[in-house]
N, CA, C and O atoms as a printed pandas DataFrame, in Angstrom:
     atom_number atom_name residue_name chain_id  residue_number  x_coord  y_coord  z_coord
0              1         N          UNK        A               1    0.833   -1.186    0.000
1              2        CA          UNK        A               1    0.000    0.000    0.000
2              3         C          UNK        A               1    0.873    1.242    0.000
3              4         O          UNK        A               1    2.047    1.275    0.370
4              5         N          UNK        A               2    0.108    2.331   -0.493
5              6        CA          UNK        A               2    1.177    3.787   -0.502
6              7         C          UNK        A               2   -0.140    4.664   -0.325
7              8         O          UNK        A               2   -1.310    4.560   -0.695
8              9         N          UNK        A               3    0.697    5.694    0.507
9             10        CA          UNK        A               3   -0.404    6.565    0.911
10            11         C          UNK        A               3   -0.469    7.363   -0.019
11            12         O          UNK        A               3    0.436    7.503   -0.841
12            13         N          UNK        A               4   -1.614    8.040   -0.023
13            14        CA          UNK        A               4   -2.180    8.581   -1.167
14            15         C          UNK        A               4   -1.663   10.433   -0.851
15            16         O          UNK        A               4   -2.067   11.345   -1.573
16            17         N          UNK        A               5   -1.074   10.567   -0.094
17            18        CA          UNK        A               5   -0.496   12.285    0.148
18            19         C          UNK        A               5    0.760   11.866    0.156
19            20         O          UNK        A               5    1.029   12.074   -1.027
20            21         N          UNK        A               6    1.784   11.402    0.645
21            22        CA          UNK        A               6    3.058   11.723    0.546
22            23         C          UNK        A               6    3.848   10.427   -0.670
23            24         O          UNK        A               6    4.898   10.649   -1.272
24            25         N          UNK        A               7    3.080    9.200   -0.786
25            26        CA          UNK        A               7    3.241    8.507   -2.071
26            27         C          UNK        A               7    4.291    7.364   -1.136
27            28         O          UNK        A               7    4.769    6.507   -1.879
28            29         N          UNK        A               8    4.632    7.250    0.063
29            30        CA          UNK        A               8    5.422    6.354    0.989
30            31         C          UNK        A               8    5.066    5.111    1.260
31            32         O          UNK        A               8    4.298    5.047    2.220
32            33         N          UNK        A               9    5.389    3.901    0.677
33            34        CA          UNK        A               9    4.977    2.587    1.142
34            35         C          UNK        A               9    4.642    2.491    2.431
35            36         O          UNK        A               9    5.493    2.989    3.167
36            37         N          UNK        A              10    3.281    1.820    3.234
37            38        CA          UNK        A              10    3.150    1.834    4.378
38            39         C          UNK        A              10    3.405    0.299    4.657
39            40         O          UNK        A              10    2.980   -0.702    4.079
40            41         N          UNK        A              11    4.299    0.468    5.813
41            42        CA          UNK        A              11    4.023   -0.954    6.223
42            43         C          UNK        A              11    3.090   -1.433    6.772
43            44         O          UNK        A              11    2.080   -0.805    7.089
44            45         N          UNK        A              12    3.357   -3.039    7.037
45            46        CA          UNK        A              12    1.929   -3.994    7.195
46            47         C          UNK        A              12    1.404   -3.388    8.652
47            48         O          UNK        A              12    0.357   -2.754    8.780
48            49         N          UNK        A              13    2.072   -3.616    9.426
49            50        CA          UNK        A              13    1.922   -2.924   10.883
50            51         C          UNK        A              13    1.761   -1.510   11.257
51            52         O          UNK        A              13    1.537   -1.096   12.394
52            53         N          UNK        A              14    1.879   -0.908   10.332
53            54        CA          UNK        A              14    2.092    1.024   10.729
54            55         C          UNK        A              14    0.863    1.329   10.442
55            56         O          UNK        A              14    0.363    0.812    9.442
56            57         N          UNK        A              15    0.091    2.243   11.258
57            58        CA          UNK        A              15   -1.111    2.572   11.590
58            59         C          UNK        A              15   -1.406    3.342   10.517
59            60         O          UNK        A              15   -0.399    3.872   10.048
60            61         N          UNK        A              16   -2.417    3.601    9.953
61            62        CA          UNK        A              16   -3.065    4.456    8.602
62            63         C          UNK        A              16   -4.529    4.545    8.734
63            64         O          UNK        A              16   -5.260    4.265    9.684
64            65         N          UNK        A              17   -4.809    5.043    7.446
65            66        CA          UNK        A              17   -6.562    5.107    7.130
66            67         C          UNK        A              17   -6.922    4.612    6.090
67            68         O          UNK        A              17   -5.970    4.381    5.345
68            69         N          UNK        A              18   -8.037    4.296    5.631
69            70        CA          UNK        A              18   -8.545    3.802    4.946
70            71         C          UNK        A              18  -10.061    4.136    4.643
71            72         O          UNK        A              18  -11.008    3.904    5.395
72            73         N          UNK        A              19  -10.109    4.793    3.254
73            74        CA          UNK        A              19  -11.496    5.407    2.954
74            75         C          UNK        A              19  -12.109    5.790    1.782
75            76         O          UNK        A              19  -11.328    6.077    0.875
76            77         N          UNK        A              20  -13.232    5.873    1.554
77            78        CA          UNK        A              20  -13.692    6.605    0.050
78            79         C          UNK        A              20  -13.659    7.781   -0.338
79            80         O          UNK        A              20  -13.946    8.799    0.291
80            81         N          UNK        A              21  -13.280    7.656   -1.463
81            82        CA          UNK        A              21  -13.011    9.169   -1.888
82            83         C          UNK        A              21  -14.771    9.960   -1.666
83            84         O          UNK        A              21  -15.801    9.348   -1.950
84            85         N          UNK        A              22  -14.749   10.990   -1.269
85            86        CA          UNK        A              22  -15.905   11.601   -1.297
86            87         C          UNK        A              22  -16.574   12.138   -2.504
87            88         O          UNK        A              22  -17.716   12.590   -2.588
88            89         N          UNK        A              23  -15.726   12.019   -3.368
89            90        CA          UNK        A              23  -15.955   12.113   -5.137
90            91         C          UNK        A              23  -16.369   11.087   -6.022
91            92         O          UNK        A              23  -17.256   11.264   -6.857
92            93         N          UNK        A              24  -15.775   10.050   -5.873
93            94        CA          UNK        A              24  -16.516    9.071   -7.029
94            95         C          UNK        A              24  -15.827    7.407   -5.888
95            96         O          UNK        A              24  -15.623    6.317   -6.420
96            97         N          UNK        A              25  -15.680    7.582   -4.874
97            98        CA          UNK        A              25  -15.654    6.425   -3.588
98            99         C          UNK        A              25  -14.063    5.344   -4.444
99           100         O          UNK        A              25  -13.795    4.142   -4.444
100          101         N          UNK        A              26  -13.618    6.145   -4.839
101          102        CA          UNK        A              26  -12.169    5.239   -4.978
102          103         C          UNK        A              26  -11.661    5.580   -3.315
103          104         O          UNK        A              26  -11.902    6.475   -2.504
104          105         N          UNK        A              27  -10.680    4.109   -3.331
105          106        CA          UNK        A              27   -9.919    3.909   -2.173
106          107         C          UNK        A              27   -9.054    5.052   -2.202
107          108         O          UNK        A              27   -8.398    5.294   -3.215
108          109         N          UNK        A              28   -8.947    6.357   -0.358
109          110        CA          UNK        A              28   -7.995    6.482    0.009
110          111         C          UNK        A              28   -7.115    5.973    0.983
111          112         O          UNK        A              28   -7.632    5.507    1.999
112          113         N          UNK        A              29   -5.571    5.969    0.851
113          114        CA          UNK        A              29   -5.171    5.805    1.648
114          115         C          UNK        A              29   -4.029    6.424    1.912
115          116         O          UNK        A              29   -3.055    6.676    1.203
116          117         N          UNK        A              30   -4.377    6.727    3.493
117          118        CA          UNK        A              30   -3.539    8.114    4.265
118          119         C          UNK        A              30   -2.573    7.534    5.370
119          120         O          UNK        A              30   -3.206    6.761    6.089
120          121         N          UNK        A              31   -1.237    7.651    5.748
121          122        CA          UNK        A              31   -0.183    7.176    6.483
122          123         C          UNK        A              31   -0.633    8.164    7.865
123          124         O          UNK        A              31   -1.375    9.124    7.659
124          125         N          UNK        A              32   -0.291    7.961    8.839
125          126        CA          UNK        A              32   -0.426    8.075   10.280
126          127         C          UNK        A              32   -0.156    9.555   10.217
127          128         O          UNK        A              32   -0.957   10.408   10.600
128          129         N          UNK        A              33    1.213    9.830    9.628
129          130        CA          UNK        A              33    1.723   11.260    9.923
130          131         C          UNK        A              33    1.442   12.025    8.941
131          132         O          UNK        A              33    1.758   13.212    9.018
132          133         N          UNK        A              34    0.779   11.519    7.788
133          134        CA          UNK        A              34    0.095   12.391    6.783
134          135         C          UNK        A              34   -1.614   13.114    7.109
135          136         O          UNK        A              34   -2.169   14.180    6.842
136          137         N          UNK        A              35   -2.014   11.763    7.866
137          138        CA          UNK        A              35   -3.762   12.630    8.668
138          139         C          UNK        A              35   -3.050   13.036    9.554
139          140         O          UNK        A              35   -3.485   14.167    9.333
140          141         N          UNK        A              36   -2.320   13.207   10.404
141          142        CA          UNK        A              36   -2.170   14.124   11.749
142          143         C          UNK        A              36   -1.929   15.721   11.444
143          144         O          UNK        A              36   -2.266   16.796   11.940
144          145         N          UNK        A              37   -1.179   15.266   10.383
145          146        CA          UNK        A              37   -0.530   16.671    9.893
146          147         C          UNK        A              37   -1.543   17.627    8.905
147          148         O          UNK        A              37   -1.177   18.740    8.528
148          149         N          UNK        A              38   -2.939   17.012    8.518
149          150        CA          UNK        A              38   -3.344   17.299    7.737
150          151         C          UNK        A              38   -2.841   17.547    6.125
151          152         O          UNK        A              38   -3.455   18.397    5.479
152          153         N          UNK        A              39   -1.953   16.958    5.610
153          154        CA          UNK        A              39   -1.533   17.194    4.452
154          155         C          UNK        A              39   -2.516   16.528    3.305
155          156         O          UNK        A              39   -3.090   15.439    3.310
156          157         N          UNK        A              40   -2.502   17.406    2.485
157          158        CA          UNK        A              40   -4.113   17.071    0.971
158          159         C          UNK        A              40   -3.788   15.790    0.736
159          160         O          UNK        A              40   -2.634   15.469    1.019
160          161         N          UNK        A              41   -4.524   14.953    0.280
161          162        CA          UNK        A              41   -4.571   14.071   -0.600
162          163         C          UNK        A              41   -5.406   14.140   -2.216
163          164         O          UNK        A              41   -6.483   14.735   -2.258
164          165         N          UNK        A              42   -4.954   13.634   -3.240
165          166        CA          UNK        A              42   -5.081   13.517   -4.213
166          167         C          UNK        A              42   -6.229   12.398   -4.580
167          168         O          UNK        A              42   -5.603   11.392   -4.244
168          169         N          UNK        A              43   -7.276   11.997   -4.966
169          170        CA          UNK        A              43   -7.835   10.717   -5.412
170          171         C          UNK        A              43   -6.877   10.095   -7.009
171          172         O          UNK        A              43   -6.510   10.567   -8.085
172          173         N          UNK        A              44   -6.816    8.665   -6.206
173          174        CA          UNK        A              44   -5.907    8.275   -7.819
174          175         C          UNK        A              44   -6.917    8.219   -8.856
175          176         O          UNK        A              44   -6.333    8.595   -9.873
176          177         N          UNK        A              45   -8.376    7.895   -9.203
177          178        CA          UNK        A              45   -9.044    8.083   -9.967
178          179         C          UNK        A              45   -9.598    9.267  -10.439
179          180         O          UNK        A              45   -9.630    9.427  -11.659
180          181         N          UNK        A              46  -10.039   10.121   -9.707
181          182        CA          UNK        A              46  -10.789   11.565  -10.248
182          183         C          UNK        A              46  -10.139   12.581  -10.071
183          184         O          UNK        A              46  -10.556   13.511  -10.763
184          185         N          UNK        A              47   -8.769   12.971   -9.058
185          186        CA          UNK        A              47   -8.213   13.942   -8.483
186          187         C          UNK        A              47   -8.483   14.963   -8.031
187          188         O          UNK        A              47   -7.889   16.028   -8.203
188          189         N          UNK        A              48   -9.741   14.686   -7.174
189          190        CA          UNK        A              48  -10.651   15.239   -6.180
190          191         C          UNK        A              48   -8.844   15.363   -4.731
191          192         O          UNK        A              48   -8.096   14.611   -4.106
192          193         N          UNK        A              49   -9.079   16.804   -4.964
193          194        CA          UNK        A              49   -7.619   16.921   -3.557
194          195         C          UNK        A              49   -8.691   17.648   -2.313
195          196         O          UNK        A              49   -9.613   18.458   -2.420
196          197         N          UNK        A              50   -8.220   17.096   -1.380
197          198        CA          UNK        A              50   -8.830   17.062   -0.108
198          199         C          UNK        A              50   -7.912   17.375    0.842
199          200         O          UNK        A              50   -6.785   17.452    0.352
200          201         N          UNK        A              51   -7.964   17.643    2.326
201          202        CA          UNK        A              51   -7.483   17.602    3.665
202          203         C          UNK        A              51   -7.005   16.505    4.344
203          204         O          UNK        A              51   -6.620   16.619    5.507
């Protein structure tokens, strides 16, 4: 998996998120220190950028 804001392989064990895009419900996925920090994410399908 790679998070969908900073593009960093997450490992199997390292805490993340997991969610639908609020645009057309493609998978996001956000690394621990990327939601804390609030940094945008991109959707890989529609490129709906978000918080």
């Amino acid at each position: 998996m790679e998070c969908s804001s900073c593009k960093r392989k997450i490992a199997p064990k390292e805490k993340m998120v997991k969610f639908p895009c609020p645009a057309c419900t493609a998978e996001i996925i956000r690394c621990e220190k990327c939601r804390v920090l609030a940094n945008d994410y991109t959707c890989p399908e529609c490129g709906f950028v978000g918080p």
